[in-house]
DRENZA-659214 format. One record per residue (C-alpha): residue number from 1; z, y, x. Coordinates in nm, 2 decimals, padded with zeros to 4 digits, m for minus. Layout:
BEGIN
+-----+--------+--------+--------+
:   i :      w :      v :      u :
+-----+--------+--------+--------+
: NUM :      Z :      Y :      X :
...
+-----+--------+--------+--------+
! end
This chain:
BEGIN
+-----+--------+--------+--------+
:   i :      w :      v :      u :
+-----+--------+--------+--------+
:   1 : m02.01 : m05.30 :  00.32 :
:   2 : m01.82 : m05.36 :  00.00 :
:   3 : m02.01 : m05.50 : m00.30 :
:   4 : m01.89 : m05.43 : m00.57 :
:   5 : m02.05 : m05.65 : m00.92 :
:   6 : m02.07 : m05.61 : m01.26 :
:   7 : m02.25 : m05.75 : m01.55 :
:   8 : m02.36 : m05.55 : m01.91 :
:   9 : m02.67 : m05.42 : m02.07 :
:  10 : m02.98 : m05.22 : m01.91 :
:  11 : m02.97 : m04.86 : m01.99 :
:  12 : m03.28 : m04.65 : m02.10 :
:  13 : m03.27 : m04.32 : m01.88 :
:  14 : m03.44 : m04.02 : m01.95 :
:  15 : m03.48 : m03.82 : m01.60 :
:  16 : m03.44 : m03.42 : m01.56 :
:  17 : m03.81 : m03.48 : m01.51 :
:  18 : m03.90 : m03.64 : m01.83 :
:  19 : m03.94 : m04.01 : m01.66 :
:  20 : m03.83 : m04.27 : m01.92 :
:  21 : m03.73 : m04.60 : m01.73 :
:  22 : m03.48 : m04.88 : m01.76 :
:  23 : m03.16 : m04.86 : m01.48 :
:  24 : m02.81 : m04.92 : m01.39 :
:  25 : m02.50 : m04.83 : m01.64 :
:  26 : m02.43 : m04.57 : m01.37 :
:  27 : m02.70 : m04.40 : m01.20 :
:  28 : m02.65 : m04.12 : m00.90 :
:  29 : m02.51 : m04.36 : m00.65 :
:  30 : m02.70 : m04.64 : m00.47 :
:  31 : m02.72 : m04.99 : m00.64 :
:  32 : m02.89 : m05.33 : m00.66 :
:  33 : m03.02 : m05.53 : m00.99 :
:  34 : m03.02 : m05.85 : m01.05 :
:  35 : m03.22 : m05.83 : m01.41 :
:  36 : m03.14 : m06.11 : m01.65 :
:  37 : m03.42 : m06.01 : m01.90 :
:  38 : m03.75 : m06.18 : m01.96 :
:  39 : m04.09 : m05.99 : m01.87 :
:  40 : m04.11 : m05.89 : m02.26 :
:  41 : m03.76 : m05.73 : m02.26 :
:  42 : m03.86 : m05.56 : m01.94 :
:  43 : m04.13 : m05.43 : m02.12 :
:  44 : m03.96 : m05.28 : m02.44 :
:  45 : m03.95 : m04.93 : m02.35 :
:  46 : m03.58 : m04.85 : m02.54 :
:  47 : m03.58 : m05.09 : m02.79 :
:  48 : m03.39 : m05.42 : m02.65 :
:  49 : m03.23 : m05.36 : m02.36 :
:  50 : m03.12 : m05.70 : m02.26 :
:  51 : m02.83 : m05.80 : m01.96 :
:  52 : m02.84 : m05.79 : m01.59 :
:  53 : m02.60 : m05.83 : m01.25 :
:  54 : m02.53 : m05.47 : m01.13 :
:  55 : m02.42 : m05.41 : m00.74 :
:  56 : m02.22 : m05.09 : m00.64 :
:  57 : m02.12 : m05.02 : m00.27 :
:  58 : m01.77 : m04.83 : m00.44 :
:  59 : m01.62 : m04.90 : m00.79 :
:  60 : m01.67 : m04.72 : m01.02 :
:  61 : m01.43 : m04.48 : m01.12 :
:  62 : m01.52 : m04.46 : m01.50 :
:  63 : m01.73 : m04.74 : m01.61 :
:  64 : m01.95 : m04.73 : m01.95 :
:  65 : m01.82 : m04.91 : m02.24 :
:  66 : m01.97 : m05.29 : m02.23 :
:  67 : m01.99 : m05.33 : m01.85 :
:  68 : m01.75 : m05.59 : m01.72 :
:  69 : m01.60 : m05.57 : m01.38 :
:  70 : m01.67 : m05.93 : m01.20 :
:  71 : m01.55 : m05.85 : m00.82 :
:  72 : m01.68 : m05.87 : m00.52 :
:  73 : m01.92 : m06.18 : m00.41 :
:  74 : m01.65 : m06.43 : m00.34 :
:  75 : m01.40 : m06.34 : m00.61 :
:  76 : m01.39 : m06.66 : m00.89 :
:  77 : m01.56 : m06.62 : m01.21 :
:  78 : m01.30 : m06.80 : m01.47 :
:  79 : m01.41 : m07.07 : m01.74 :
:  80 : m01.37 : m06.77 : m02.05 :
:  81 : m01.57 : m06.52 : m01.83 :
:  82 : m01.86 : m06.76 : m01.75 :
:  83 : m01.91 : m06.87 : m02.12 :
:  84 : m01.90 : m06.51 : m02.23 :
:  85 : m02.17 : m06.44 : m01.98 :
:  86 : m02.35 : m06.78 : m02.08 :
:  87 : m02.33 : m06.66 : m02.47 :
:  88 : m02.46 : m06.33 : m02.40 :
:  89 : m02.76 : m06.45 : m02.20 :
:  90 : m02.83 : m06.72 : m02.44 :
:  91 : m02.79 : m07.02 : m02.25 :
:  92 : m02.78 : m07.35 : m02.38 :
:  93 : m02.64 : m07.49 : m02.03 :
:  94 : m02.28 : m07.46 : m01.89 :
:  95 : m02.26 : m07.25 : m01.57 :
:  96 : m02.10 : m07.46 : m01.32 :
:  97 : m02.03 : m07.21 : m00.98 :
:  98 : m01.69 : m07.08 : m00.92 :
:  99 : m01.74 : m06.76 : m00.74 :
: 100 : m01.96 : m06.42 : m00.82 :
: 101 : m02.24 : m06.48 : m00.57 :
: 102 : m02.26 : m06.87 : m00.64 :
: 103 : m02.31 : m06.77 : m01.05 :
: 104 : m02.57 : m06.53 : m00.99 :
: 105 : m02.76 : m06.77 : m00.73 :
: 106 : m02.77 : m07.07 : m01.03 :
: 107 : m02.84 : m06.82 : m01.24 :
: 108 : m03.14 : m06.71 : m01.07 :
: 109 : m03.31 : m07.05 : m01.00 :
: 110 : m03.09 : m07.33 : m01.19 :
: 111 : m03.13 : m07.10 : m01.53 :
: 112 : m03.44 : m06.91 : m01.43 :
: 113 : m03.79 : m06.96 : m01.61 :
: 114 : m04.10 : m07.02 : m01.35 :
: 115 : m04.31 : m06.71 : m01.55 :
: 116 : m04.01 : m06.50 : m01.69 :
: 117 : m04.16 : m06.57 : m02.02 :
: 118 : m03.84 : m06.68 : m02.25 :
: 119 : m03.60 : m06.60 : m01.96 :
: 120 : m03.56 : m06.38 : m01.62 :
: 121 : m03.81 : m06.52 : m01.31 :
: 122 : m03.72 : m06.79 : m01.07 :
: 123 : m03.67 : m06.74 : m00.72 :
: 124 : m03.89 : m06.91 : m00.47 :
: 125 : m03.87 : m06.99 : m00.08 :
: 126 : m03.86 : m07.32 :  00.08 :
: 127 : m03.57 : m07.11 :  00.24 :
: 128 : m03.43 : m07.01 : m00.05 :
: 129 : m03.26 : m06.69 : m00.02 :
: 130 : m03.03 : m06.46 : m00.26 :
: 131 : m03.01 : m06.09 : m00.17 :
: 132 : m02.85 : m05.75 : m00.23 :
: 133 : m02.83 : m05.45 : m00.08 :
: 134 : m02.93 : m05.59 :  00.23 :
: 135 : m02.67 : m05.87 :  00.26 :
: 136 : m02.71 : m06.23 :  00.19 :
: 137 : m02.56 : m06.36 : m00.08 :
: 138 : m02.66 : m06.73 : m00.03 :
: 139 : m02.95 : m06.92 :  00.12 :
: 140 : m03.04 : m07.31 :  00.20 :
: 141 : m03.33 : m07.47 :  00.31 :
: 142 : m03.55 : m07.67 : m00.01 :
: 143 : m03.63 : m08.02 :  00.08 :
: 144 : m03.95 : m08.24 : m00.04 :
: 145 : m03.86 : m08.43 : m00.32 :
: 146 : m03.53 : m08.30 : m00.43 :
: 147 : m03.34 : m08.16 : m00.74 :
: 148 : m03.45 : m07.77 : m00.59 :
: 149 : m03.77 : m07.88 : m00.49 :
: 150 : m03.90 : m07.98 : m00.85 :
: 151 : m03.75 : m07.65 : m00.98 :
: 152 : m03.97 : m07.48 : m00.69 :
: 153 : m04.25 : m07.70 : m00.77 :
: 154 : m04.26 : m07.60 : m01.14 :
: 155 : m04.29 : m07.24 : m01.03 :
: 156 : m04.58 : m07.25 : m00.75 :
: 157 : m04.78 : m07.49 : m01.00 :
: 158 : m04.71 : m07.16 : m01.28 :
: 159 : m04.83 : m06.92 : m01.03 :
: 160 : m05.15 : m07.16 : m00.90 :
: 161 : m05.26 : m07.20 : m01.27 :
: 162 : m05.21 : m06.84 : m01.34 :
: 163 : m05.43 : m06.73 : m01.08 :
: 164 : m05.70 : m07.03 : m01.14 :
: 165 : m05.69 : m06.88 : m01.47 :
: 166 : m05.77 : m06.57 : m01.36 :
: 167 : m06.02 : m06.67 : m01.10 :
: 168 : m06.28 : m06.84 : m01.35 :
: 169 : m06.23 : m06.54 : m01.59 :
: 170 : m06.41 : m06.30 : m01.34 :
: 171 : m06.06 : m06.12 : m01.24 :
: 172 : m06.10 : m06.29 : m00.90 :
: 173 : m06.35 : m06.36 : m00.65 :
: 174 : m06.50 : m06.66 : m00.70 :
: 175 : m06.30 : m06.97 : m00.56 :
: 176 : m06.03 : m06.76 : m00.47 :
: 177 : m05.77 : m07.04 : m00.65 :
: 178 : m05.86 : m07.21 : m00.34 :
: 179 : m05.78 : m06.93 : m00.13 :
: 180 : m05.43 : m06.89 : m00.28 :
: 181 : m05.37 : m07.27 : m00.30 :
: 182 : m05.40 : m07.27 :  00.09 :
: 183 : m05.14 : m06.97 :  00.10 :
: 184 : m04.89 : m07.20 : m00.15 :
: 185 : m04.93 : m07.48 :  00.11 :
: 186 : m04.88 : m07.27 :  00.41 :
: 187 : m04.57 : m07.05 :  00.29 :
: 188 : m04.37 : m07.33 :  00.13 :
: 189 : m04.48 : m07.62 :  00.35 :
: 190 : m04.62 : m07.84 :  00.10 :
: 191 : m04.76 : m08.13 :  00.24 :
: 192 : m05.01 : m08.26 : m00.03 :
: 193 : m05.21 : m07.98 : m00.19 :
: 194 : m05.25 : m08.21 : m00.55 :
: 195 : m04.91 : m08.17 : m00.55 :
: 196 : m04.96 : m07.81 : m00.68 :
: 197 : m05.34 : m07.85 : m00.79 :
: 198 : m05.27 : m08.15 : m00.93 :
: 199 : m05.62 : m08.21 : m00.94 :
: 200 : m05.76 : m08.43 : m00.63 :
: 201 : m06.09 : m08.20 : m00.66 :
: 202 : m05.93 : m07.87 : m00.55 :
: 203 : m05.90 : m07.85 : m00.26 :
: 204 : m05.75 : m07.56 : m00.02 :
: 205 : m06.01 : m07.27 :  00.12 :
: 206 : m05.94 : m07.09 :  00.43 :
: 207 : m05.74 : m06.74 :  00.33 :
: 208 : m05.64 : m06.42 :  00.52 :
: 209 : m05.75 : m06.06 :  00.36 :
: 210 : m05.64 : m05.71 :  00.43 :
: 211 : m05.77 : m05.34 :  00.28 :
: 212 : m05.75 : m05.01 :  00.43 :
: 213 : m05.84 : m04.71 :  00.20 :
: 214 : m05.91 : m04.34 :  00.37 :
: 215 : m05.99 : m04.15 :  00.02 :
: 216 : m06.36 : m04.06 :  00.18 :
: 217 : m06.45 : m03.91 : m00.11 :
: 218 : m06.27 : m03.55 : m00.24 :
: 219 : m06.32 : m03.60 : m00.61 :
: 220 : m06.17 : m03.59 : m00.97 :
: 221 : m06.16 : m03.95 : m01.03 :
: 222 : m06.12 : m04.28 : m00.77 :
: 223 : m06.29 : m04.51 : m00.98 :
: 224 : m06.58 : m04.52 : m00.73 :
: 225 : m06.68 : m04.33 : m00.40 :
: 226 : m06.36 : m04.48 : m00.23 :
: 227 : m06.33 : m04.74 :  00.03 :
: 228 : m06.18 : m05.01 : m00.18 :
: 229 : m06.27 : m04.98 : m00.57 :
: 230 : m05.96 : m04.87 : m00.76 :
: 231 : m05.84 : m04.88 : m01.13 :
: 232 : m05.66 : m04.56 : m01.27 :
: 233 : m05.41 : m04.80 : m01.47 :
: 234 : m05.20 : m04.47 : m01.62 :
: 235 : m05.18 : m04.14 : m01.56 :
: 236 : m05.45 : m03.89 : m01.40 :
: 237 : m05.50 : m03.92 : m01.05 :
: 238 : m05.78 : m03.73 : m00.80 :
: 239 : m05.84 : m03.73 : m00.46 :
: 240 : m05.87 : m03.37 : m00.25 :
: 241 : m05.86 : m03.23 :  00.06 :
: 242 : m05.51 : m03.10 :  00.21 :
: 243 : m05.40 : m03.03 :  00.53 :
: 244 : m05.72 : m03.14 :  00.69 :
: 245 : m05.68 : m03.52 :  00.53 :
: 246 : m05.82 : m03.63 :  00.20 :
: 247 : m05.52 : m03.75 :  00.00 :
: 248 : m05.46 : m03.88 : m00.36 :
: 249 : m05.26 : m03.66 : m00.60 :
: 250 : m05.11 : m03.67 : m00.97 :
: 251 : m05.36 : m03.44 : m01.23 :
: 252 : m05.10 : m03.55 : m01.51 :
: 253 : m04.79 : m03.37 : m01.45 :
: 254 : m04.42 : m03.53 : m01.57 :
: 255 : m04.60 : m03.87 : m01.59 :
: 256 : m04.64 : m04.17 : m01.35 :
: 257 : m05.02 : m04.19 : m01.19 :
: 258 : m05.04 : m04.58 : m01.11 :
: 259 : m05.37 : m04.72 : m00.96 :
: 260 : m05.47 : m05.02 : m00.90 :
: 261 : m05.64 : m05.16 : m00.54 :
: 262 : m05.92 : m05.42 : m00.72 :
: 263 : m05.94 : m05.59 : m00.38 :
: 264 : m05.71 : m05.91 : m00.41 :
: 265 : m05.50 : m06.02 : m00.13 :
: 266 : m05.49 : m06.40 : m00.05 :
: 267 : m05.11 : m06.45 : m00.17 :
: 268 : m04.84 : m06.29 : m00.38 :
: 269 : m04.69 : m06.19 : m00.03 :
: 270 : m04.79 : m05.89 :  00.11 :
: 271 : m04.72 : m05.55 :  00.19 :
: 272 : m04.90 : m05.23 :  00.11 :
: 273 : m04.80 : m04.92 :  00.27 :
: 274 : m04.91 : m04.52 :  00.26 :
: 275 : m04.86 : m04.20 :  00.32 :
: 276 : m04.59 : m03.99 :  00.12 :
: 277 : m04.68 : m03.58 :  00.12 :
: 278 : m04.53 : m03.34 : m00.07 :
: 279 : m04.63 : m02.99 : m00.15 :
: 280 : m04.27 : m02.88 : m00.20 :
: 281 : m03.99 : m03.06 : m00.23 :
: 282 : m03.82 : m03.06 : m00.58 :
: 283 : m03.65 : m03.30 : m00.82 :
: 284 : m03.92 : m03.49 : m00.98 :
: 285 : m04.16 : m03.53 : m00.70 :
: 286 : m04.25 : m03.91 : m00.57 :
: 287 : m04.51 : m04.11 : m00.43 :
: 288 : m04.53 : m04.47 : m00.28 :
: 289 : m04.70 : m04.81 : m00.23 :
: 290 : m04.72 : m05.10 : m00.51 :
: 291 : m04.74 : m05.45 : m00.45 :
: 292 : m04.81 : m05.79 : m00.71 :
: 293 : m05.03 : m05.56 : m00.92 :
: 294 : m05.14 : m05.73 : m01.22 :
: 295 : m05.50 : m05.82 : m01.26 :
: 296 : m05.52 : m05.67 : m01.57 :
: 297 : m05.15 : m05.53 : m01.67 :
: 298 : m04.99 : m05.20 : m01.59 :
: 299 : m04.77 : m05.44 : m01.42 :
: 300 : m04.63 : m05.44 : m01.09 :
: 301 : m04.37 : m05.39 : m00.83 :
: 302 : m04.37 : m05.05 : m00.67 :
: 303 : m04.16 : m04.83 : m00.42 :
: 304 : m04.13 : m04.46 : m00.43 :
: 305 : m03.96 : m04.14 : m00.22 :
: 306 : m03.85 : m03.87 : m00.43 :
: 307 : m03.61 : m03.59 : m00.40 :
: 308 : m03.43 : m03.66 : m00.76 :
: 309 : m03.06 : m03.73 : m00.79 :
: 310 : m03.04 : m03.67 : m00.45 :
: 311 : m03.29 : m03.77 : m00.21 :
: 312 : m03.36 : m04.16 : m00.27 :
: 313 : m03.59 : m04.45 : m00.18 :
: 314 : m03.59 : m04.59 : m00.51 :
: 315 : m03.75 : m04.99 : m00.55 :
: 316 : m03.79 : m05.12 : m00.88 :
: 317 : m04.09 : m05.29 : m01.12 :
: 318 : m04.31 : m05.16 : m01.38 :
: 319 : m04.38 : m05.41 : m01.68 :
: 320 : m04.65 : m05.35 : m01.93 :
: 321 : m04.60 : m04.98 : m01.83 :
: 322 : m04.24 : m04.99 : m01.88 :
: 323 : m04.01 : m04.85 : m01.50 :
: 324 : m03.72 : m05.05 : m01.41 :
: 325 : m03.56 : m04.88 : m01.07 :
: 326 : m03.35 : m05.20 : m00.94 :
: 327 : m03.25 : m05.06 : m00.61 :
: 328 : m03.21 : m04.74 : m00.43 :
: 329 : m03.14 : m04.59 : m00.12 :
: 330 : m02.97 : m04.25 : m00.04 :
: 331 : m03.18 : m04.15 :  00.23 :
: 332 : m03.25 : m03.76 :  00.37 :
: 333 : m03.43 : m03.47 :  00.16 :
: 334 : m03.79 : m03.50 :  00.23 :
: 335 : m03.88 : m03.22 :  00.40 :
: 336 : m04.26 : m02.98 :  00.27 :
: 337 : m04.59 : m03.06 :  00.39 :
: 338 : m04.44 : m03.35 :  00.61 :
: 339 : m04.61 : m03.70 :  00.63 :
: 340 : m04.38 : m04.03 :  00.58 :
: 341 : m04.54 : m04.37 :  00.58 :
: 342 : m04.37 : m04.57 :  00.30 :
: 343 : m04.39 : m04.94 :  00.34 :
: 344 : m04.29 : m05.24 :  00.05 :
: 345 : m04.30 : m05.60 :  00.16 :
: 346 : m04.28 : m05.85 : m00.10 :
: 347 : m04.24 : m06.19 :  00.08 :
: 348 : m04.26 : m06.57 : m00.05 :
: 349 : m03.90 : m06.63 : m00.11 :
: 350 : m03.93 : m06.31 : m00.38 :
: 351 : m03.70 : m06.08 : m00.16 :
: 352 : m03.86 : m05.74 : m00.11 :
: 353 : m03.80 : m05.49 :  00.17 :
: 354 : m03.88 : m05.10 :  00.17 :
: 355 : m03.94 : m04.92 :  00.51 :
: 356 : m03.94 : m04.55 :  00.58 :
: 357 : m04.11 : m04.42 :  00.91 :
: 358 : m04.03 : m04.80 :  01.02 :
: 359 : m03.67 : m04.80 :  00.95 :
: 360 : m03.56 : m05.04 :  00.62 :
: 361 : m03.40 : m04.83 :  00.36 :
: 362 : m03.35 : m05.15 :  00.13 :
: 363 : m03.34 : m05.48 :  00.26 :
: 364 : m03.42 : m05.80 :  00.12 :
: 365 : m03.39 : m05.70 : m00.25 :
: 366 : m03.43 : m06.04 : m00.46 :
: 367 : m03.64 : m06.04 : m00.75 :
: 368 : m03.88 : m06.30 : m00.87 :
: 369 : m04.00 : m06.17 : m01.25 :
: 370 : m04.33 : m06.07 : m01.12 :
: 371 : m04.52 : m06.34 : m00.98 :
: 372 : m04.85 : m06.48 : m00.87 :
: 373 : m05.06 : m06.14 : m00.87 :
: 374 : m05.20 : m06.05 : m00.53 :
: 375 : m05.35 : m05.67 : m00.55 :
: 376 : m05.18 : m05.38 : m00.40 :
: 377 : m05.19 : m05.07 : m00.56 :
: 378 : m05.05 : m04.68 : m00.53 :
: 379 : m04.80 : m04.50 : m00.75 :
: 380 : m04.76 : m04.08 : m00.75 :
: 381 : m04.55 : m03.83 : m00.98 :
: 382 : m04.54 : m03.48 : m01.01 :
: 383 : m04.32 : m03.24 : m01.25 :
: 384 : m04.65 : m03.02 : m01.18 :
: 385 : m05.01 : m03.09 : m01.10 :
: 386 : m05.10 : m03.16 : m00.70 :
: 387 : m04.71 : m03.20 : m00.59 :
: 388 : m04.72 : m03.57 : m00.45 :
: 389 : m04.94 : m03.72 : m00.24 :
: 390 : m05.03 : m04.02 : m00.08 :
: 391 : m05.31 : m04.12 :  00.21 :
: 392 : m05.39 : m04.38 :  00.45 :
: 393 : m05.31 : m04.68 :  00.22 :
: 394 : m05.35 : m05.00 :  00.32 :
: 395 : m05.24 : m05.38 :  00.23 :
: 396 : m05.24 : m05.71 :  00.41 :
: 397 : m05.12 : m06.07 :  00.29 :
: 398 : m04.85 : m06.20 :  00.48 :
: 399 : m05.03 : m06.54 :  00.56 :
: 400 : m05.24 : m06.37 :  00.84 :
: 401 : m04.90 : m06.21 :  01.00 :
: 402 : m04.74 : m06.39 :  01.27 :
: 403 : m04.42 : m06.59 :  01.14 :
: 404 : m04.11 : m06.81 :  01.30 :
: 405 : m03.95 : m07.02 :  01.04 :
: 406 : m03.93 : m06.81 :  00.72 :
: 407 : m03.89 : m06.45 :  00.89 :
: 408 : m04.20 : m06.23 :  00.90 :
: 409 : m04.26 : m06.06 :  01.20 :
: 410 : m04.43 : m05.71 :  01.15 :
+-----+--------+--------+--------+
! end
């Protein structure tokens, strides 16, 4: 499939539905995002929109003012074209690839920043791997003690204080740093756990957690009386009883209803999967899975199926509140009153799959700005009251899946 790249600003979209989010120059037509902003930017809801790498499978006929056409992967970026792009993002560093998908792969690791705090997130993998509408833009293999390994190393000791953090404030169980460390061991095949500790007293704990949640109990809040406990992060969101299963809905109509699962997963790869419902189908209506759901941010990465624009899987992250869609997926019309189980993997090499009904509808999307949070969490949207719905939720970490080399098997 043709892929067809350009780089310009974010837009700030306001949907038929009233949804505010950040997107693509163009939307309407399936795309992938590489986003060049920092977590901050992300989280500016209109007022800085900040640069990204924008993927089209056509070109486009009438592009925006602002947006410059770079080519397709292996067409070459020129001197003038790289420092324009290396002025606009800021950089005080030269870009040094030739070709479209070699800049965007230094840009995303060489230029990236381990939390996303002054600049876009860093990509991770001891098979490092750069994707886009499921194709593979470039990938190696990180070895112990080189150049890419201390780059890599930075970012897993960001994540592992970020969650130890966490862990002594109360947000976690207790020792669960230990837990995690264990998981950053197995997944990137460090050898020497002070390595990312950097402390010879922590040492790794055993790891391995999965959740299930049936919605037991028909009420007007999930706060309590479910199977997991859940945080109502924004929006209104109840639980009732519908075609003889109980199934969460949105109570706040032409807004997003995002909850959180407060049962932590052992790693920042995982999946979490449910089951999409819709009263009627209509522009506006959504549900889906969230994975890497803050601790204590309306922050996350989320997946949805909607009927809007045309039927779409859409994949994207929320930050602070704020919607970014980076990819979609023109998939069929959901049909009324018919169950699809929507599935988001987010793996350790930061590339993030969606599944419909076990098919992938985006594969291998790369995006690392959200790291180093490990609770799942649930995401519905209504233009009225009761039109999504979404059951039979559950999440599992990735470390108690069976793997071969860096693929995970499901």
């Amino acid at each position: 499939m043709a892929q067809h790249i350009y780089f310009g600003d974010w837009v700030w979209h306001i949907a038929p539905s009233g949804d505010l989010f950040w997107g693509p120059p163009v939307l309407g037509i399936p795309h992938g995002c590489f986003d060049l902003r920092s977590l901050a930017e992300s989280a500016s809801p209109g007022l800085s929109n900040g640069s990204g790498i924008f993927v089209y499978p056509q070109l486009l006929v009438s592009p925006p003012p602002g947006i410059v056409y770079l080519g397709e992967r292996n067409a070459n970026v020129l001197t003038p074209r790289k420092n324009a792009i290396r002025t606009r993002l800021g950089l005080g560093e030269n870009i040094v690839a030739d070709t479209v998908g070699d800049v965007v792969a230094e840009l995303l690791f060489q230029h990236a920043d381990p939390r996303a705090t002054v600049r876009w997130g860093r990509l991770r993998g001891s098979d490092w791997r750069l994707t886009c509408l499921g194709e593979i833009w470039k990938q190696f293999q990180i070895q112990i003690g080189s150049s890419e390994y201390v780059l890599l190393r930075e970012s897993l000791r960001a994540d592992y204080q970020k969650v130890r953090t966490e862990t002594l404030a109360g947000r976690h169980p207790p020792r669960f740093h230990r837990r995690y460390l264990r998981y950053i061991l197995e997944h990137y095949r460090v050898q020497n756990y002070e390595d990312i500790s950097q402390d010879s007293q922590e040492s790794p704990d055993p790891h391995g957690t999965s959740w299930t949640e049936t919605w037991p109990t028909v009420s007007t809040t999930i706060s309590s009386g479910q199977d997991q406990v859940w945080t109502e992060v924004s929006g209104d969101s109840q639980v009732v009883l519908l075609a003889s299963a109980n199934r969460l809905v949105n109570v706040t109509s032409a807004a997003n209803c995002r909850a959180r699962c407060e049962t932590a997963l052992a790693g920042d790869a995982h999946y979490c999967q449910g089951t999409a419902r819709f009263t009627i189908s209509v522009s506006g209506v959504r549900s889906g899975p969230m994975t890497r759901f803050a601790a204590a941010a309306d922050t996350a990465y989320y997946t949805q199926y909607l009927d809007t624009n045309g039927a779409e899987i859409d994949f994207g992250k929320v930050v602070a509140a704020t919607r970014t869609s980076l990819a979609t997926f023109d998939d069929t019309s959901p049909a009324a009153d018919t169950d699809y189980v929507v599935r988001l993997t987010s793996e350790d090499n930061d590339t993030h799959t969606v599944r419909r009904d076990g098919a992938d509808k985006i594969l291998n999307h790369s995006n690392a700005d959200i790291t180093g949070n490990v609770r799942g969490g649930a995401m519905v949207f209504g233009s009225l009251v009761d039109f999504a719905h979404l059951s039979a939720v559950s999440a599992q970490d990735l470390a108690s899946v069976v793997r071969s080399g860096a693929i995970v098997i499901l």
